[in-house]
C-alpha positions as CSV (number, residue, x, y, z in Angstrom):
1,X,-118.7,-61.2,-51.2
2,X,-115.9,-62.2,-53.5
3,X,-116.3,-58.9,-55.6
4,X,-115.4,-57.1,-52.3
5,X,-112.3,-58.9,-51.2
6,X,-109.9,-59.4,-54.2
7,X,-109.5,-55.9,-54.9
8,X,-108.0,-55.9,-51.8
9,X,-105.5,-58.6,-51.7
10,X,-102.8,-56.6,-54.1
11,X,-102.6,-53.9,-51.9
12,X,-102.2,-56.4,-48.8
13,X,-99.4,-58.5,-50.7
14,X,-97.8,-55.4,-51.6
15,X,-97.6,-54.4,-47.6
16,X,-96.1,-57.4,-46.4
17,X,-93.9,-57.2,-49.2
18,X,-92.7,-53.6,-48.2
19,X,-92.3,-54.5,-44.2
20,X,-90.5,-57.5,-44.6
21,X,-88.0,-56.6,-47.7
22,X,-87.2,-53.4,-47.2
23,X,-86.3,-53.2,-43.4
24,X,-84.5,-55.8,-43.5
25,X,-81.4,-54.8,-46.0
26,X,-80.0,-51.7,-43.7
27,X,-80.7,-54.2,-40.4
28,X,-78.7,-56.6,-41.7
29,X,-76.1,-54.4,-43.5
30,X,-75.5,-52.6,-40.1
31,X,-75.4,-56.3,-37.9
32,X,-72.7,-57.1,-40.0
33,X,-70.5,-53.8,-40.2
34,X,-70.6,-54.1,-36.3
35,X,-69.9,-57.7,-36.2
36,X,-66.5,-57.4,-38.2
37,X,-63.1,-56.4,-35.9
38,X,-61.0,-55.0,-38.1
39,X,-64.0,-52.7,-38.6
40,X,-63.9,-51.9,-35.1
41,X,-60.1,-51.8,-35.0
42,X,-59.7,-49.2,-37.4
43,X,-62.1,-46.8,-36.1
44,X,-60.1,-46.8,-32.7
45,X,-57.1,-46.2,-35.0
46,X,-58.3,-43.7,-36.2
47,X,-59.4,-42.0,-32.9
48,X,-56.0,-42.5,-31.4
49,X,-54.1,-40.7,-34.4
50,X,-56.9,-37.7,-34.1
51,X,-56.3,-38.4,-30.0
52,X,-52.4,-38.2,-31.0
53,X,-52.7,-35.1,-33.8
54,X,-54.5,-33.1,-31.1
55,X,-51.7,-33.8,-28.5
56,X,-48.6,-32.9,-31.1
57,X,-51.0,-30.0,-31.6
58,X,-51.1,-29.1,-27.8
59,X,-47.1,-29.8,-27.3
60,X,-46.1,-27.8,-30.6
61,X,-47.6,-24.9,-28.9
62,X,-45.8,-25.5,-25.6
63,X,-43.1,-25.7,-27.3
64,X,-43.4,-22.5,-28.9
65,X,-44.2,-21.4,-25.0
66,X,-41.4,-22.9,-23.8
67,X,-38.3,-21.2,-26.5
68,X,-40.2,-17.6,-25.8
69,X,-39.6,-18.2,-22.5
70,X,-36.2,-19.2,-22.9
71,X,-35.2,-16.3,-24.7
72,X,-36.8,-14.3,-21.6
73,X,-34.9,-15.9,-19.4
74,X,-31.5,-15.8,-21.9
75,X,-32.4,-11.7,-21.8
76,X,-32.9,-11.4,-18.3
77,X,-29.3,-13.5,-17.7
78,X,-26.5,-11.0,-20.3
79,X,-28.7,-8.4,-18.2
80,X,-27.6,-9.1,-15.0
81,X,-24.8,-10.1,-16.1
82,X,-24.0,-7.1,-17.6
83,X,-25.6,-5.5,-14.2
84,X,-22.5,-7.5,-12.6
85,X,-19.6,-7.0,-15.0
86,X,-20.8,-3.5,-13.6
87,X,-21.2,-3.5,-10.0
88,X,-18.1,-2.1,-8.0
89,X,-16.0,-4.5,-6.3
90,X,-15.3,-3.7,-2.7
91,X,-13.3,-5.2,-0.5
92,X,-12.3,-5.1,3.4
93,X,-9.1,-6.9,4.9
94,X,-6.1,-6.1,7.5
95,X,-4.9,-4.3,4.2
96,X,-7.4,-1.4,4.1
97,X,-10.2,-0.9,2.5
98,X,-10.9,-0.6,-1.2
99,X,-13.9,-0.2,-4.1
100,X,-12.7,-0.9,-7.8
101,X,-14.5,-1.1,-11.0
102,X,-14.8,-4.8,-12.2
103,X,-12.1,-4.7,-14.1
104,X,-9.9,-3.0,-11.7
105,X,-9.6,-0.2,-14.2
106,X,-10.3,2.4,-11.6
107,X,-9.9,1.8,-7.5
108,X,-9.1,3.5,-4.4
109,X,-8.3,2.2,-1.4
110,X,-8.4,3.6,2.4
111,X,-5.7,3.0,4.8
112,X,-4.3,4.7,7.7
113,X,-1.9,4.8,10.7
114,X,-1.9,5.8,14.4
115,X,0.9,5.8,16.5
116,X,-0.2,7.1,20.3
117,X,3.7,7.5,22.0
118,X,5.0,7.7,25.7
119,X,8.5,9.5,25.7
120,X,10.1,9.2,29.4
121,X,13.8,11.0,29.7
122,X,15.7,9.5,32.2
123,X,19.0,11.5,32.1
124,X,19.7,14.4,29.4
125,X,19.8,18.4,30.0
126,X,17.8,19.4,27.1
127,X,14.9,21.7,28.6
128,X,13.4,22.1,25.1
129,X,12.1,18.8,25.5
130,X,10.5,16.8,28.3
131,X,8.9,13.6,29.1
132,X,5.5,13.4,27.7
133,X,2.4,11.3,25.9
134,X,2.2,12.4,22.5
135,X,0.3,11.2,18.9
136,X,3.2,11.0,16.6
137,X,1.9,10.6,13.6
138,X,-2.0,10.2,12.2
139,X,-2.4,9.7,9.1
140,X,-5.4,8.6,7.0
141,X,-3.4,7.6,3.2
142,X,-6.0,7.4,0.4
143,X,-4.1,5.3,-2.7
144,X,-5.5,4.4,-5.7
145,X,-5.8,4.0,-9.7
146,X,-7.2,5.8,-13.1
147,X,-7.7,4.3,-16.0
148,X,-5.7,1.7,-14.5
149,X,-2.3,3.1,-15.0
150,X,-2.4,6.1,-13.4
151,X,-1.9,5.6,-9.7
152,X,-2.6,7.9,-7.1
153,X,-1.6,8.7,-3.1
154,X,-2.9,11.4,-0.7
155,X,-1.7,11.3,2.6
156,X,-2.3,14.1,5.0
157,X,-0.6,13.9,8.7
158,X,-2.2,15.2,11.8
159,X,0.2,13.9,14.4
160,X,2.6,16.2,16.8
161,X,0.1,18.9,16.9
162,X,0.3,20.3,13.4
163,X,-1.3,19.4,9.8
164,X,1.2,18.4,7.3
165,X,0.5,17.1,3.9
166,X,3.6,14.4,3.7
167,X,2.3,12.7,0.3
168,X,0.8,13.7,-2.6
169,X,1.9,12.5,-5.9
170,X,0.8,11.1,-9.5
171,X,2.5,7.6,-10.9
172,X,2.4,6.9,-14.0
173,X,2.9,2.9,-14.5
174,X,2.7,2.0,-18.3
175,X,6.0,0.0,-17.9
176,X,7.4,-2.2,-15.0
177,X,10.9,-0.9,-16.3
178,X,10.1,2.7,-16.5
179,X,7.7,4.3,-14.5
180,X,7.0,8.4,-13.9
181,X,6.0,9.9,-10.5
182,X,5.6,13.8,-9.8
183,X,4.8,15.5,-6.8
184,X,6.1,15.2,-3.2
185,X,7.0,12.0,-1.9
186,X,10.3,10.4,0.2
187,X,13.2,10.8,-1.4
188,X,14.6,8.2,-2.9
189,X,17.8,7.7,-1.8
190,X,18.0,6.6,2.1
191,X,17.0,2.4,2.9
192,X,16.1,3.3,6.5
193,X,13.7,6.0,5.2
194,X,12.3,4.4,2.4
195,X,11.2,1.7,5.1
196,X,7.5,2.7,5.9
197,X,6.7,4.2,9.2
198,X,4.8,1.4,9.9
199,X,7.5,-1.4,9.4
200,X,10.0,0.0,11.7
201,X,12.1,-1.7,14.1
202,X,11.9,0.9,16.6
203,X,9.5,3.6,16.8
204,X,12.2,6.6,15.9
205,X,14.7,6.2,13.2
206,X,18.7,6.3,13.8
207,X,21.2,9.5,13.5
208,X,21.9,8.9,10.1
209,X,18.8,10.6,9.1
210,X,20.3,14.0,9.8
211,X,22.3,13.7,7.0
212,X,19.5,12.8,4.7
213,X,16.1,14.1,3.2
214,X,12.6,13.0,4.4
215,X,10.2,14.2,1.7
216,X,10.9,16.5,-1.2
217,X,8.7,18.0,-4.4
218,X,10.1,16.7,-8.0
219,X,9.8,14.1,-11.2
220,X,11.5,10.6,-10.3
221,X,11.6,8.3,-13.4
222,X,12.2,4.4,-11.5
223,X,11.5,1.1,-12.7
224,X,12.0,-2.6,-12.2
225,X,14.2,-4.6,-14.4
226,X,15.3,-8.5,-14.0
227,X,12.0,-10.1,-13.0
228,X,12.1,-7.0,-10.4
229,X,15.6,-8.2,-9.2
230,X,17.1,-5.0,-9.9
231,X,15.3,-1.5,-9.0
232,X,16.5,2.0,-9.7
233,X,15.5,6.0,-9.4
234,X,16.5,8.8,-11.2
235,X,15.0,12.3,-9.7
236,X,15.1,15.6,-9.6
237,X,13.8,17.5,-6.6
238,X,13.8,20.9,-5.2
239,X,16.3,19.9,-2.4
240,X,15.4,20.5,1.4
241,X,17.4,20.3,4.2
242,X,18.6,17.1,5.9
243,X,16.1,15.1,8.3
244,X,13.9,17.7,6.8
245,X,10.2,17.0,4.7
246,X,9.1,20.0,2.3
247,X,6.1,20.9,4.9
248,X,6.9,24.7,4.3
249,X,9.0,24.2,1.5
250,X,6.5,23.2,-1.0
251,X,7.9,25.8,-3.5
252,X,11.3,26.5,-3.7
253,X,13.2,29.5,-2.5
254,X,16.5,29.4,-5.1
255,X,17.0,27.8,-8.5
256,X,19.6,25.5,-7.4
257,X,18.1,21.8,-7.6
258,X,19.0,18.2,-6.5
259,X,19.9,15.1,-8.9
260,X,18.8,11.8,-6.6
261,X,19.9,8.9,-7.8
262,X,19.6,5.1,-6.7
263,X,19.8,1.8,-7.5
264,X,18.9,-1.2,-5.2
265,X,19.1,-5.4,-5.9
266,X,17.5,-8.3,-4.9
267,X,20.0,-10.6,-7.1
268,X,18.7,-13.9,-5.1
269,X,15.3,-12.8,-5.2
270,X,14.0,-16.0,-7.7
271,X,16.6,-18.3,-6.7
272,X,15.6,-21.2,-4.5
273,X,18.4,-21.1,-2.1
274,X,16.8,-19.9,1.3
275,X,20.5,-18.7,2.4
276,X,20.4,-16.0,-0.2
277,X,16.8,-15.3,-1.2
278,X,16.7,-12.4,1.4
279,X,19.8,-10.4,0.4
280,X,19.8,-7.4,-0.9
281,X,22.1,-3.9,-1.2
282,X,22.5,-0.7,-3.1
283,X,24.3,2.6,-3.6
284,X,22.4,6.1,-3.4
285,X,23.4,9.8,-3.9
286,X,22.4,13.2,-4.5
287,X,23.7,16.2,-6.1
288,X,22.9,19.7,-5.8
289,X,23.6,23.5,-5.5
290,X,22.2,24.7,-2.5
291,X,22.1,28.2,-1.3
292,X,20.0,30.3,1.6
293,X,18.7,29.1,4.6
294,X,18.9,25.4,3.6
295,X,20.9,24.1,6.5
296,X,20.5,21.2,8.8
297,X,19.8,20.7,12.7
298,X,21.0,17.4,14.0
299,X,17.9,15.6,16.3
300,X,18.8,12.5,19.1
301,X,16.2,9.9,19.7
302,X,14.5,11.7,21.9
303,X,14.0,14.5,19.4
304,X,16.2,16.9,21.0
305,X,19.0,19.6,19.2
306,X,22.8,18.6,19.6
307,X,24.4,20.4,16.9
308,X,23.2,23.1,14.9
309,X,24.9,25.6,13.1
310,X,26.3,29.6,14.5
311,X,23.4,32.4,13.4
312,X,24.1,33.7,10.3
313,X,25.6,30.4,8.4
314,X,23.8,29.7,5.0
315,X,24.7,26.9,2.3
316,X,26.2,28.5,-0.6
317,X,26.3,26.1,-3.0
318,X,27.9,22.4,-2.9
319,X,25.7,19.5,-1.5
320,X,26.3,16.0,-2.4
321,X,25.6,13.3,-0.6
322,X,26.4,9.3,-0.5
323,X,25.2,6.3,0.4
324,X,25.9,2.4,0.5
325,X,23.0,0.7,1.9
326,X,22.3,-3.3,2.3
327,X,19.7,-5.8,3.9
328,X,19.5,-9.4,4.6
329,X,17.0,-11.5,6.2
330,X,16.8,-15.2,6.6
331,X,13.6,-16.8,8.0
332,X,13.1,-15.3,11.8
333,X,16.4,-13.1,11.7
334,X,17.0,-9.5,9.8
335,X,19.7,-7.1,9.5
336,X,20.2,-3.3,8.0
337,X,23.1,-1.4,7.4
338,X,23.3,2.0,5.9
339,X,26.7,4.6,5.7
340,X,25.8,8.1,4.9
341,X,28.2,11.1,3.7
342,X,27.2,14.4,3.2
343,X,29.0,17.1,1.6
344,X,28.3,20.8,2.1
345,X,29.1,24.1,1.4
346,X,28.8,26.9,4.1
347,X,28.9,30.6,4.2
348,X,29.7,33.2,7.3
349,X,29.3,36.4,7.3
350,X,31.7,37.8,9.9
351,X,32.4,41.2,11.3
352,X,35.8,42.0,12.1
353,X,37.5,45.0,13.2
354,X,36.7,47.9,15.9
355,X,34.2,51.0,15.4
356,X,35.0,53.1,13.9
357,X,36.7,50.2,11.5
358,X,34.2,47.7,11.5
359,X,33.8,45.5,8.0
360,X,31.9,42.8,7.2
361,X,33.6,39.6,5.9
362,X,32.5,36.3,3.7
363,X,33.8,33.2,4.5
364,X,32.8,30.2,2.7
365,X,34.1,26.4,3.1
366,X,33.3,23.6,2.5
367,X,32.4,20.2,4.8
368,X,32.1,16.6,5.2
369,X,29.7,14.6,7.9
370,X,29.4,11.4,8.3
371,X,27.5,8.2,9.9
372,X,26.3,4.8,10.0
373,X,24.1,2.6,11.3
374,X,23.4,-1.2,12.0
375,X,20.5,-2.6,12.7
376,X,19.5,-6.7,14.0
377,X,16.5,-8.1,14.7
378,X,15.0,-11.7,15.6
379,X,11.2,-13.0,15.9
380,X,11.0,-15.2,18.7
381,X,7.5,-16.9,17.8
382,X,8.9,-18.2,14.6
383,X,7.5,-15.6,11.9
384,X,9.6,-14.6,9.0
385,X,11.3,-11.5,8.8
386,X,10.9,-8.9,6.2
387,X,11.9,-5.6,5.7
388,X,8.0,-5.1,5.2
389,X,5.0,-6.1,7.1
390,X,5.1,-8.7,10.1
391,X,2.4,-11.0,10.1
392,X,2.1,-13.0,14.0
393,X,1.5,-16.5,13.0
394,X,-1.0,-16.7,15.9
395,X,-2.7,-13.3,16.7
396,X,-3.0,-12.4,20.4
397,X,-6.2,-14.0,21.6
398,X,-5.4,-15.1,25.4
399,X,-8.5,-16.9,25.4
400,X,-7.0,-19.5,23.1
401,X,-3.8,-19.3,24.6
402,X,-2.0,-17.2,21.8
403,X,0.1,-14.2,22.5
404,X,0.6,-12.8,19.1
405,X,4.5,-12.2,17.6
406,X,7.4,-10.8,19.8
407,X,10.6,-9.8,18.4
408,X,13.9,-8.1,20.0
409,X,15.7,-6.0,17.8
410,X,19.3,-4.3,18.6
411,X,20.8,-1.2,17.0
412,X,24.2,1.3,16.8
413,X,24.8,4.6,15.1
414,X,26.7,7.0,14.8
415,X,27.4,10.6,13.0
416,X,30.1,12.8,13.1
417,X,30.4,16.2,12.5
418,X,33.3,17.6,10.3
419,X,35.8,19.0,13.4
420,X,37.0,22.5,10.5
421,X,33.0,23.7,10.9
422,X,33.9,24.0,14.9
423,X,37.7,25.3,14.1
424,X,36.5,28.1,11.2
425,X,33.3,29.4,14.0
426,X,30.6,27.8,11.9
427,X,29.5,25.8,14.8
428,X,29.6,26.6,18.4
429,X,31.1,23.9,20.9
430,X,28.9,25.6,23.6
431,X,26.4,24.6,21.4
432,X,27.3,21.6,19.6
433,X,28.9,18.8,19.4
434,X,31.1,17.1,17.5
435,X,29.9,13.6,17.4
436,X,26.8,11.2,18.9
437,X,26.9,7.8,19.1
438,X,23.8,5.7,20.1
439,X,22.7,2.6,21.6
440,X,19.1,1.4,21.1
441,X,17.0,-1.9,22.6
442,X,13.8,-2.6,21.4
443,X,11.0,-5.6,21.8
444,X,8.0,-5.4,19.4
445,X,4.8,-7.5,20.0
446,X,2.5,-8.0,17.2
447,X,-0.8,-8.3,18.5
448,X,-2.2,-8.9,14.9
449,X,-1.5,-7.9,11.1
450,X,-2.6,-4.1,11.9
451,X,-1.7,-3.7,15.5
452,X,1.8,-3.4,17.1
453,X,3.0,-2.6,20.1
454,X,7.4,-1.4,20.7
455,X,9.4,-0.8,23.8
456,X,12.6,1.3,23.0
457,X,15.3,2.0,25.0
458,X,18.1,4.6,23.3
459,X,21.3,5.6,24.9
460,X,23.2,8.4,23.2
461,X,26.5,9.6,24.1
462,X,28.1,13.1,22.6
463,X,31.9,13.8,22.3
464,X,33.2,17.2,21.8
465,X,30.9,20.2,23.2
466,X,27.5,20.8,23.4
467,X,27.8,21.2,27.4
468,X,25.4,23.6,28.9
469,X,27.9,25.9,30.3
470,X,30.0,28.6,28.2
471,X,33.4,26.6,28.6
472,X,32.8,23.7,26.3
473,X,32.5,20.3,27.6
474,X,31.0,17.0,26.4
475,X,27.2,17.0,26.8
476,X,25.7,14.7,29.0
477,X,24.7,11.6,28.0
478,X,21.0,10.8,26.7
479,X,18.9,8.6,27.9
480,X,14.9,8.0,26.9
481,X,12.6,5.5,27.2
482,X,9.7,5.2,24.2
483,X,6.8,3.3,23.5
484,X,4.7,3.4,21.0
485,X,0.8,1.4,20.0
486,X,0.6,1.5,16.5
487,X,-2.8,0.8,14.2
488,X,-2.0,0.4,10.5
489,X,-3.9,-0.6,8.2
């Protein structure tokens, strides 16, 4: 038995010796790697940095996200604003309407003005003119500006039953102090005139106009010097005929030309007294030679002919004319006062002698008429007075209880007719008369900034002919009753 069992044993020893040694070194390395903390620690260490490398990695890229979108949206911004710094601009207000280019460079601007009359005559003998409703003037006015100092205005007429173009011109306004304007426009030389249609007093203008140009075609070189305290015009114009615009006298019909001149001040204009602030007064004339048909017809009120001159009188050269002219106006009250002198030369032909000795004869002469006017006005509600736009303080809305601005206004004037042109046959006492004087009332109610509504009363008296029978007498008396709705805007 023994021979069979110890070959055994070493193979038996070395078994036990291989299952209990050699397991047991990793078992035991490994119990004691997992038993040690700062083991442990550092292996969550070192997950947190990979946890915190992967989240730097994840917020670089959103950065990167992030700035490309920025710069999208810093691309889309200059592009709309450039989209804006392009869009028009365009406005609407009680002052018109208007589109302009961003940087005002280039505008124009829509306005306009309607004036629906009723003229009532109660005494007069003119049968050339009766009582009646009538659109006196309707005018759409387009105004505006190229390369920002080239200004434009267009303003057509469509009122009294006829088309008239009464503005067109180009201004060119590189300078406050010298500024050039070409084309047909108001002559500058009369303050009641210059007054736009829509800031009257009343809705017709006085007597003195007959001895002054409406509208006329030429150059005027004006400008504004003194902080715009001082203003001044220096044209030269075809020359029309007093009270007259250029409707059909667009090109003129002899050489001879007029030299308008004016110069107007506001010396108060910056100062701070409130006494003086509103004051202001000039000196205006015009020189010309005049010949052909260019003669004048003197209107009333009421638009009637009292003194025109005998068929066959033309102007033959001399015509110069003068005129002082002032304003003031001090909060609610306003007053205008103009003199006007005009000086003419006249030919006649005449024929004198009996067939078979019949000759014809020139006569030529020259003439002075005169006038004036004065004009006050006062706004009840408190507004101030301007010699432009009235604004009521409190537009008429009766359901708040407001009635809008009301104002009286008075005026006299006067023009006279040199008393040779009736003595040498130029003018006809049958016909004419030697001198008008008139007498106006008027209340204006401002309903708002563009409407107003005016009562007028005139009263003109004539001295010196112009009676409706052969034998001359003094005409009778004038008397007319006007109102007029105005939209202006």
């Amino acid at each position: 038995m023994r021979k069979c069992t110890l070959p055994i044993l070493p193979f038996l020893l070395a078994a036990v010796i291989t299952g209990v040694f050699i397991p047991a070194g990793p078992a035991h390395a490994q119990s004691k790697l997992s038993a040690d903390p700062k083991d442990q620690e550092i292996e969550l260490l070192k997950k947190e940095v990979k946890q915190l490398e992967q989240r730097v990695d994840t917020l670089e890229g959103l950065d990167q996200k992030v700035k490309v979108i920025d710069r999208k949206l810093e691309v889309q911004e200059k592009t709309q604003q450039q989209k804006a710094l392009e869009m028009p601009i365009v406005k609407a207000g009680d002052e018109g309407f208007s589109l302009s280019s961003p940087n005002h460079d280039y505008n124009i601007g829509f306005g306009g003005i309607i004036q629906g009359d009723g003229r009532f005559f109660t005494s007069g003998t003119d049968k050339n003119v009766s009582s009646t409703f009538f659109l006196n003037r309707v005018r759409p006015i387009i105004t505006g500006s190229l390369a920002k100092y080239y200004n434009f205005n267009i303003t057509p007429d469509f009122g009294q039953g006829k088309v008239v173009l009464q503005d067109a011109y180009l201004n060119i306004t590189y300078f406050d102090f010298a500024s050039l304007r070409t084309g047909k426009y108001k002559a500058p030389l009369d303050l009641e005139r210059l007054q736009s249609d829509r800031d009257l007093e009343f809705s017709e203008r006085s007597l003195i106009q007959n001895l002054v140009p409406n509208r006329d075609t030429g150059f005027d070189l004006h400008g504004r010097l003194l902080d715009g305290r001082v203003f001044y015009d220096a044209a030269l114009m075809n020359g029309v005929p007093n009270n007259t615009a250029s409707d059909t006298n667009d090109i003129d019909n002899n050489d001879g030309k007029d030299f308008v001149g004016r110069i107007f001040t506001t010396p108060f204009k910056l100062s701070e007294n409130q006494w003086l602030k509103g004051l202001g007064f000039g000196f205006a004339g015009s020189y010309g030679d005049e010949r052909g048909s260019t003669t004048s017809t003197y209107k009333t009120y009421g638009a009637s002919t009292w003194f025109s001159y005998t068929k066959g009188v033309t102007a033959s050269g001399l015509r110069a004319r003068l005129e002082p002219q002032a304003y003031y106006y001090w909060r609610s009250f306003g007053l205008m006062a103009e003199y006007a002198q005009d000086e003419h030369s006249l030919n006649q032909f005449l024929t004198v002698g009996k067939a078979p000795h019949i000759k014809q004869t020139n006569d030529t002469d020259t003439f002075r008429d005169d006038g004036y006017f004065a004009q006050a006005s006062y706004l009840l509600t408190g507004e101030d007075a301007s010699y432009g736009w009235i604004k009521p303080i409190h537009p008429f809305d009766p359901r708040n209880g407001w009635w809008g601005g009301w104002e009286l206004a008075a005026r006299i004037s006067n023009l006279a007719a040199d008393f040779r042109q009736f003595k040498l046959d130029f003018a006809d006492p049958a016909v004419s008369a030697k001198t008008a004087t008139e007498y106006a009332l008027g209340v204006n109610w401002y309903l708002s900034s563009n409407i107003k509504w005016q009562f007028d009363y005139a009263n003109t008296f004539f001295d010196g002919g112009a009676g409706t029978t052969a034998a001359p007498k003094d005409r009778p008396n004038e008397s007319v009753f006007e109102s007029q709705l105005q939209i202006a805007f």
